[in-house]
C-alpha positions as CSV (number, residue, x, y, z in Angstrom):
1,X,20.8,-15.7,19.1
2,X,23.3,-14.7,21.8
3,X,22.7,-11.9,24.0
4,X,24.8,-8.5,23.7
5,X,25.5,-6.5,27.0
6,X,24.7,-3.0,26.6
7,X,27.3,-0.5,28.6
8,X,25.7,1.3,30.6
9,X,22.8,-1.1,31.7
10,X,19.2,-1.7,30.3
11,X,17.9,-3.9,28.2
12,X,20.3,-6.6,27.0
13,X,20.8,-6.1,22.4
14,X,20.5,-9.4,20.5
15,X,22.5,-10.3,17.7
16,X,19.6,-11.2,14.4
17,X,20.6,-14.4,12.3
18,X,20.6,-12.3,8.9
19,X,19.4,-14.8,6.2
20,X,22.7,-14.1,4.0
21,X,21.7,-15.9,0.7
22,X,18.0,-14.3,-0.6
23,X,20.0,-10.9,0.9
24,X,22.9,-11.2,-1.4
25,X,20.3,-12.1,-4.5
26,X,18.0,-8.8,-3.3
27,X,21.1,-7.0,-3.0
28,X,22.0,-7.8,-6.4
29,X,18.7,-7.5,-7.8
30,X,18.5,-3.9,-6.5
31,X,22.0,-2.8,-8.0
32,X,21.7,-4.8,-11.1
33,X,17.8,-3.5,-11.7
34,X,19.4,-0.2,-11.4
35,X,22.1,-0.2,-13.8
36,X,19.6,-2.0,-16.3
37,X,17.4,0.8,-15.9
38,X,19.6,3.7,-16.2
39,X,20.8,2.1,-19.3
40,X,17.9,1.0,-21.0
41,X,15.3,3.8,-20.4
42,X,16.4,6.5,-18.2
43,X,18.3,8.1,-14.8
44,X,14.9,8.7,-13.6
45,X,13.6,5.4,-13.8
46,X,16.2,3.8,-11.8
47,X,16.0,5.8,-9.1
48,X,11.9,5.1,-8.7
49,X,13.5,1.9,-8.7
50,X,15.7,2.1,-5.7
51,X,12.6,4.2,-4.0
52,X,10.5,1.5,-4.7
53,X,13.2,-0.6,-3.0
54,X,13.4,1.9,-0.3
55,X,9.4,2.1,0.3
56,X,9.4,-1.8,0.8
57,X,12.0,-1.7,3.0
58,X,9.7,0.7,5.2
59,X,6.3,-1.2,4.6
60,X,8.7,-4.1,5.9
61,X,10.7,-2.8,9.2
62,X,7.4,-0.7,9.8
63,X,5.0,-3.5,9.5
64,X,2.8,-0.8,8.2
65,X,-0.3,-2.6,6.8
66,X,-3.7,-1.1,6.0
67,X,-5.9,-4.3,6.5
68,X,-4.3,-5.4,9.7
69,X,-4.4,-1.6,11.3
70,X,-8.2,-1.7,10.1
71,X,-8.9,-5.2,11.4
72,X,-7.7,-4.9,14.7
73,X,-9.7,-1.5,15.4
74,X,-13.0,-3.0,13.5
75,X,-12.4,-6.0,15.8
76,X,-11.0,-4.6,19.4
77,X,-11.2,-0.8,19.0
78,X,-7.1,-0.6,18.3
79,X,-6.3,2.6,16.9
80,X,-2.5,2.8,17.2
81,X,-2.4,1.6,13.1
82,X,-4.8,4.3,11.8
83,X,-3.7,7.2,14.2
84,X,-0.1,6.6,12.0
85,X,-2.2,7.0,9.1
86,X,-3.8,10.2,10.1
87,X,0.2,11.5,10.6
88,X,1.5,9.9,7.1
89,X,-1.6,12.0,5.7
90,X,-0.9,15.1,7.5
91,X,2.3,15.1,6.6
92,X,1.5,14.1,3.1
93,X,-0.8,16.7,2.7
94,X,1.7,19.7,4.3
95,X,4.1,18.6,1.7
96,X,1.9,17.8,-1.7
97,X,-1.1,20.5,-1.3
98,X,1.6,23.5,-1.7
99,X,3.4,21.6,-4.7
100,X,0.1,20.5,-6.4
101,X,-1.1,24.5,-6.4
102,X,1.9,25.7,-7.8
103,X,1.7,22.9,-10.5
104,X,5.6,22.4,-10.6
105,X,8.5,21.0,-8.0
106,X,11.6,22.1,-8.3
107,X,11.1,23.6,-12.0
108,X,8.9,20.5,-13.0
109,X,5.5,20.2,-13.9
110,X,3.6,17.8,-10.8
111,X,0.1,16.6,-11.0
112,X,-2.1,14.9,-8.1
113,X,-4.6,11.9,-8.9
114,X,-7.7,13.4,-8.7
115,X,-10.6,10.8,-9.6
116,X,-14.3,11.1,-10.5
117,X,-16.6,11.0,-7.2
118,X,-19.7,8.6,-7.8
119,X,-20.9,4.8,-8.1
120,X,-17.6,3.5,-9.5
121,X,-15.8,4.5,-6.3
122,X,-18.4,3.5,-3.9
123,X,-18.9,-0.2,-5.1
124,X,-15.1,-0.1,-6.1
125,X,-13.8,0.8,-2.6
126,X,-16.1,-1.7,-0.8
127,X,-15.4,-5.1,-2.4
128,X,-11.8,-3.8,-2.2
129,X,-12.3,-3.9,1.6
130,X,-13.8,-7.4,1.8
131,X,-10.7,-8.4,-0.3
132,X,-8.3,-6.7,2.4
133,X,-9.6,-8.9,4.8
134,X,-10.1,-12.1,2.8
135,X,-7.0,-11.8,0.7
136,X,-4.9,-10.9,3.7
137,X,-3.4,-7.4,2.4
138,X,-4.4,-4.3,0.6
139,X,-2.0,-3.4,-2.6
140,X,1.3,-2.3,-0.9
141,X,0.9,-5.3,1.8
142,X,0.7,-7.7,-0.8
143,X,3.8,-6.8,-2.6
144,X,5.7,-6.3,0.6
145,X,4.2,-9.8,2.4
146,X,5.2,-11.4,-1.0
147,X,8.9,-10.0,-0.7
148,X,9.0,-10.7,3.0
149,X,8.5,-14.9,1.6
150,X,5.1,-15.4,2.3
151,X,3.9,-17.8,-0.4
152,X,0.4,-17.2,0.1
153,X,0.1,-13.7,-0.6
154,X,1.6,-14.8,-3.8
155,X,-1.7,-16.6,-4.0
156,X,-3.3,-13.4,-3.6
157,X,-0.9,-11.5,-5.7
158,X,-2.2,-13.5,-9.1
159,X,-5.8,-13.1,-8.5
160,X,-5.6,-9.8,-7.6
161,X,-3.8,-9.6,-11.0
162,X,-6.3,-11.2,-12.7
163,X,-9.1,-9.1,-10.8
164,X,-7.4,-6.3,-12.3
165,X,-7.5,-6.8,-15.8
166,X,-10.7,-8.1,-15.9
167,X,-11.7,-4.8,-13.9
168,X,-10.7,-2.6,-17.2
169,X,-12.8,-4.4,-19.7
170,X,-16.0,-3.7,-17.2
171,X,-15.1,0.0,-16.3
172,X,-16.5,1.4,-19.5
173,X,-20.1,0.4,-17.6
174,X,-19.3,1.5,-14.5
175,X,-17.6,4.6,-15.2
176,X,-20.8,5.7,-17.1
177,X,-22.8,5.4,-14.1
178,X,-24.0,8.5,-12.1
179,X,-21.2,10.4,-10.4
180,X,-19.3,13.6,-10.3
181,X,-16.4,15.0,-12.3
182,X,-13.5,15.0,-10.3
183,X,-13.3,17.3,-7.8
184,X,-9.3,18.8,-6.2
185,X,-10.2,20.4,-2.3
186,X,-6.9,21.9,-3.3
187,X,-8.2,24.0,-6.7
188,X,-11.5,24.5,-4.8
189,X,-10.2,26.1,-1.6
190,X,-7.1,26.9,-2.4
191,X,-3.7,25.2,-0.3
192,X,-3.9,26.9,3.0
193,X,-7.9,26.7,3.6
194,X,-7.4,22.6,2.1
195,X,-4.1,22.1,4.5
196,X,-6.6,23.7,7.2
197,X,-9.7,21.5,6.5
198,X,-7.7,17.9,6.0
199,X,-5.8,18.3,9.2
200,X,-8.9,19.3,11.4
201,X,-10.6,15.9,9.8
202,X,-7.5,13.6,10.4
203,X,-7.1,14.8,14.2
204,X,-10.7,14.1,14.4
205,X,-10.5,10.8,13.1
206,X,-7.0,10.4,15.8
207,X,-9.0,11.6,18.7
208,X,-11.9,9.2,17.8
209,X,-9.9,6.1,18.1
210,X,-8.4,7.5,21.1
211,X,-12.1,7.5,22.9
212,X,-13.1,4.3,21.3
213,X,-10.1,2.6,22.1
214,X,-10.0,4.0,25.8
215,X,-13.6,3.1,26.5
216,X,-13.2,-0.3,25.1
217,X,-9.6,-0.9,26.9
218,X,-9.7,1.6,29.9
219,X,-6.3,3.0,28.2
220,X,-4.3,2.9,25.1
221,X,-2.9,-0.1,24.3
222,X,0.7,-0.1,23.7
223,X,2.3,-1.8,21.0
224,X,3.6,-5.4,21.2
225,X,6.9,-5.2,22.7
226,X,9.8,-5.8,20.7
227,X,12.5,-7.7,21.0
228,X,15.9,-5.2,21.0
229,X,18.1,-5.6,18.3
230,X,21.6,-5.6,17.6
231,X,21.0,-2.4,15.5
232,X,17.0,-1.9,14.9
233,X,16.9,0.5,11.8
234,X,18.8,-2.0,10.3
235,X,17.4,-5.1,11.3
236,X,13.7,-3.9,12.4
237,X,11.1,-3.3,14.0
238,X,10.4,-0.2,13.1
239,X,7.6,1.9,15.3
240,X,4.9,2.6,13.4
241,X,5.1,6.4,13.6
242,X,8.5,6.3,12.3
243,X,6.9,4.4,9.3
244,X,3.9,6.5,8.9
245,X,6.5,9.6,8.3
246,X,9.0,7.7,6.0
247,X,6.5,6.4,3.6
248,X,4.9,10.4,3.5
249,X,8.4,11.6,2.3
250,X,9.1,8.7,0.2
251,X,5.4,9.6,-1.9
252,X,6.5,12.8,-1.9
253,X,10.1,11.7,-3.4
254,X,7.8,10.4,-6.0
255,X,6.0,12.9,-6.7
256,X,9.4,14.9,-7.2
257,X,10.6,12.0,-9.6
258,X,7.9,10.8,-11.4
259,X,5.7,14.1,-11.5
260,X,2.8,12.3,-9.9
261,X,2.1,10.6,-6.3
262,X,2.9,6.9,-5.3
263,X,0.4,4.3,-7.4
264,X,0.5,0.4,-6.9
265,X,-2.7,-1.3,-8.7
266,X,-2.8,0.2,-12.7
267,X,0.5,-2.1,-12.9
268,X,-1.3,-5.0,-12.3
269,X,-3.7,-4.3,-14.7
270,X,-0.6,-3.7,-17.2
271,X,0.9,-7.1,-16.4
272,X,-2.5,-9.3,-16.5
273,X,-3.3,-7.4,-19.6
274,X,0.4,-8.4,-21.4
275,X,-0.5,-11.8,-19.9
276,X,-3.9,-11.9,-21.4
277,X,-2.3,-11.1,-24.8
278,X,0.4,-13.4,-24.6
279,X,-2.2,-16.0,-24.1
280,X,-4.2,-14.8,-27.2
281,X,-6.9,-12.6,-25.7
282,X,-7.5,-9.6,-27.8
283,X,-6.9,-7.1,-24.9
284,X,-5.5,-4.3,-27.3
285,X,-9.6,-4.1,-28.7
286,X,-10.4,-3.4,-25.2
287,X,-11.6,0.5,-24.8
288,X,-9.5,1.2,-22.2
289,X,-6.0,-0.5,-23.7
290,X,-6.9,0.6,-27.4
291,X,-5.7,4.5,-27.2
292,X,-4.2,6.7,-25.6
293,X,-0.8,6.4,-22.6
294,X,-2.7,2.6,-21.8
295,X,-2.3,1.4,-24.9
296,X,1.1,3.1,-25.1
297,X,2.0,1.2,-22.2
298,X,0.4,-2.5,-23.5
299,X,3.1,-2.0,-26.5
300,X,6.2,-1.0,-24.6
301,X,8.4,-3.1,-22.3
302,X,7.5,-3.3,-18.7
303,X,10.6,-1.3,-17.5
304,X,9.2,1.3,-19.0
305,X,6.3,1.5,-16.8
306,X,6.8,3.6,-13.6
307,X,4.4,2.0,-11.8
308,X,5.7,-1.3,-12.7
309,X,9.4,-0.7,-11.7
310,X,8.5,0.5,-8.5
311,X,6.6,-2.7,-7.6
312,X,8.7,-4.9,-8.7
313,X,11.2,-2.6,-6.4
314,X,9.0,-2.8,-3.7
315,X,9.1,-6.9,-3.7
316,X,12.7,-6.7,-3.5
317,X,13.2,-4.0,-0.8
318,X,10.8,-6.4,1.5
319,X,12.8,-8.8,0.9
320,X,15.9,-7.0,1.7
321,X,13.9,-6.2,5.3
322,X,13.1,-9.7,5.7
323,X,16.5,-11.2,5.4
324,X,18.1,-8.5,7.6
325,X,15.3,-9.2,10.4
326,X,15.8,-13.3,10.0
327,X,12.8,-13.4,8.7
328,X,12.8,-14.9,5.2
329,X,11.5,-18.1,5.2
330,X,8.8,-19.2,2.7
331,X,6.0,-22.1,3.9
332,X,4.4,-23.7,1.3
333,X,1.7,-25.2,2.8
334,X,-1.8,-23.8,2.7
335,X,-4.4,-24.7,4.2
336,X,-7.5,-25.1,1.7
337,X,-10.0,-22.0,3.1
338,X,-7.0,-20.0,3.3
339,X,-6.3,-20.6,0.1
340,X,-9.8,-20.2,-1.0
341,X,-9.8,-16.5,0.4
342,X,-6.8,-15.7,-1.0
343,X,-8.1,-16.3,-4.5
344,X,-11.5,-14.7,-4.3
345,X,-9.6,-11.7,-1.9
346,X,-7.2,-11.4,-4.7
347,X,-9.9,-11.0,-7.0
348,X,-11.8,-8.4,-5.4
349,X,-9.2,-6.4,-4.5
350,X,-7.6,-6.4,-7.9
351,X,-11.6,-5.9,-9.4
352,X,-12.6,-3.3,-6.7
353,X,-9.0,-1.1,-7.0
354,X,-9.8,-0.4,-10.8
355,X,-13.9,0.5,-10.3
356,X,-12.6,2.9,-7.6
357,X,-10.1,4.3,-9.5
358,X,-7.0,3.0,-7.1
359,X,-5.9,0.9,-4.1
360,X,-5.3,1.9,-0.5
361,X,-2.0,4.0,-2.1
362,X,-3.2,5.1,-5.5
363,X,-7.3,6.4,-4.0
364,X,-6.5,6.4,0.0
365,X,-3.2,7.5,0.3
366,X,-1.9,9.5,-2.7
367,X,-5.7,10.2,-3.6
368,X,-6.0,11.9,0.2
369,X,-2.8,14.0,-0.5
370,X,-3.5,14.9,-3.7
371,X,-6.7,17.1,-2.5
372,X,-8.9,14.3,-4.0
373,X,-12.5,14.2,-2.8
374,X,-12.9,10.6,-4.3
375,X,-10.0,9.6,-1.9
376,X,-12.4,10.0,1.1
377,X,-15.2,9.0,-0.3
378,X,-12.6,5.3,-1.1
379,X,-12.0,5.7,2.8
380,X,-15.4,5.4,4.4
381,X,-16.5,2.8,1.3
382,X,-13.6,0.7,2.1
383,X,-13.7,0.7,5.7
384,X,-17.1,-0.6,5.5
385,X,-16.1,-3.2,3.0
386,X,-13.5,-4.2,5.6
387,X,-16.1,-4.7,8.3
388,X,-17.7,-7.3,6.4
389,X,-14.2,-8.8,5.9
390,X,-13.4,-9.1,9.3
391,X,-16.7,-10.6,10.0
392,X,-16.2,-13.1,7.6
393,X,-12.6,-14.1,8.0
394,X,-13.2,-16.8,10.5
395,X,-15.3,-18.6,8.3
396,X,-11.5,-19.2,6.2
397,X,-9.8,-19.9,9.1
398,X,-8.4,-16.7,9.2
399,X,-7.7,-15.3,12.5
400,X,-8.7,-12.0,13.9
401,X,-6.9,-10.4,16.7
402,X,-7.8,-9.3,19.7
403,X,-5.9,-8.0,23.2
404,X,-6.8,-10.5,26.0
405,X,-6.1,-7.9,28.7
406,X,-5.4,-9.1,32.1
407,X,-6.2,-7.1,35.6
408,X,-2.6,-5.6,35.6
């Protein structure tokens, strides 16, 4: 890379060494996917598309992962990763809590994903957390990891596929254990008092990793510093705060589209069940896949499925990041315990997202700014779950990161 002189002094810009090929097939995957979609099924569905594009384009530049934010507090009191997620929920829940009262946006009828609160959840949310740790990513980082070319979250991609599916022929049990109905802070309190409630608890949870992180360090610790870039929105990084607020927009753009918030994991289920059936398994006898929108959605094609499209979007817009950041270069070798926790991460995660009624986006995040109560109840379940990951990631080989601070 050759240096570029900036003119009036400062850091010296670098030209980035695009990778032109997989960008010109994500570029064409992108416009192509969109003029399939708007052709076979609907306007609508090909712009979730492009959003889905556009939300792993963010995940991407941003490098906005759950499990790695989680780790590296768990591990070395680092709170920079979940102080963005306090924002992208405060923002999220000045936008959607208004919306969700009224029941419509812009003239159409919106809903929030509100869950039961009880047993499913609980156990749900905290093997989903020891699966962020030993799978290496929570839903959205897997799809984004996978478009950014990293072959073994592809590993983790599949089991968690087939964690999924298997999930939805046990929920019958678990969702008749003891719990609550599902409970909306939002119907409850009403917008305002809500809005009130869930930003006093997320500047709580900001100014708590500020202490911890202070007393552990003696002062915040920056983020890495990063490299300048010819043009950096283009090429990436991204700081984290400027992802935390683009990805609370882009749910809300969702919600706008789609009439519900941003949802990653029941698509997995979708694909391992049409797998499962393609390989002769009677899925369609399954309670859960035998009436109703699921079984609905077992029959039709894949594009119809909004969920679906935006994944598959999502994999594609990482990709996109990846190639413009240099970046896209798949390794194919894995080293056996890696590989080992990818699997059983995968499965947990894909097991534990369906118990709990969602992932990281579809229980933390969208649950969280739909006025959800079993969205916090996911959070302090799968935070525990992820201190038993990190605890048991070095037994995989997997590293765990920590700041070797100097006396400077």
């Amino acid at each position: 890379m050759s240096d570029l002189s900036t003119p009036f002094g400062g850091a010296p810009r670098r030209l980035v060494n695009i990778n032109p090929k997989p960008l010109a097939v994500a570029l064409a995957l992108v416009v192509f996917g969109a003029v399939y979609l708007a052709q076979t099924v609907s306007g609508k569905q090909a712009a979730l598309y492009v959003l889905g594009a556009m939300l792993g384009i963010t995940l991407y530049h941003a490098a906005f992962g759950f499990t790695s934010s989680w780790r590296v507090f768990i591990a070395d009191g680092r709170g920079a990763g979940l102080r963005a997620q306090m924002l992208m929920l405060a923002i999220g829940v000045l936008l959607f809590f208004p919306a969700l009262a009224a029941g419509t946006l812009f003239g159409h009828p919106v809903t929030g994903e509100v869950a039961p609160v009880g047993v499913s959840v609980l156990f749900g949310a905290f093997i989903f957390g020891i699966g962020m740790q030993l799978g290496g990513g929570c839903a959205s980082g897997t799809l984004y990891t996978v478009g950014g070319g990293s072959t073994r979250m592809v590993v983790t991609l599949i089991a968690f596929i087939v964690g999924s599916v298997v999930g939805t022929a046990h929920l019958p049990f678990w969702s008749a254990l003891p719990h609550l109905q599902p409970i909306s802070l939002v119907k409850t309190l009403g917008a305002g008092p809500a809005i009130a409630l869930n930003l006093a608890v997320f500047a709580v949870i900001a100014a708590l990793t500020v202490l911890i992180e202070k007393r552990r360090h003696g002062r915040l610790v920056s983020e890495v510093e990063r490299e300048p870039k010819a043009s950096p929105w283009l090429h990436g990084p991204w700081p984290l705060m400027a992802g935390a607020v683009v990805l609370a927009i882009l749910n809300f753009v969702t919600l706008a589209l789609s009439g519900r918030p941003w949802g990653v994991t029941s698509a997995f289920a979708l694909w391992g069940a049409k797998t499962f059936t393609a390989l002769g398994i009677d899925v369609a006898s399954w309670p859960i896949w035998s009436t109703g929108p699921n079984a609905a959605a077992l029959s039709a094609p894949i594009s119809h499925d909004v969920k679906s499209v935006m994944d598959i979007g999502i994999v594609i817009g990482a990709m996109i990041a990846a190639s413009l950041a240099g970046r896209y270069a798949p390794v194919w070798r894995l080293p056996l315990r890696s590989l080992i926790a990818a699997i059983v991460g995968g499965l947990l995660l894909g097991y534990g997202a369906r118990l709990a009624y969602g992932c990281n986006i579809g229980a933390y995040f969208s649950g969280i700014v739909s006025g959800s109560l079993h969205g916090w109840l996911w959070l302090v379940a799968a935070f525990c779950g992820n201190v038993i990951g990190t605890k048991l990631r070095p037994a995989f080989g997997l590293a765990v990161e920590r700041v070797k601070l100097t006396g400077c």
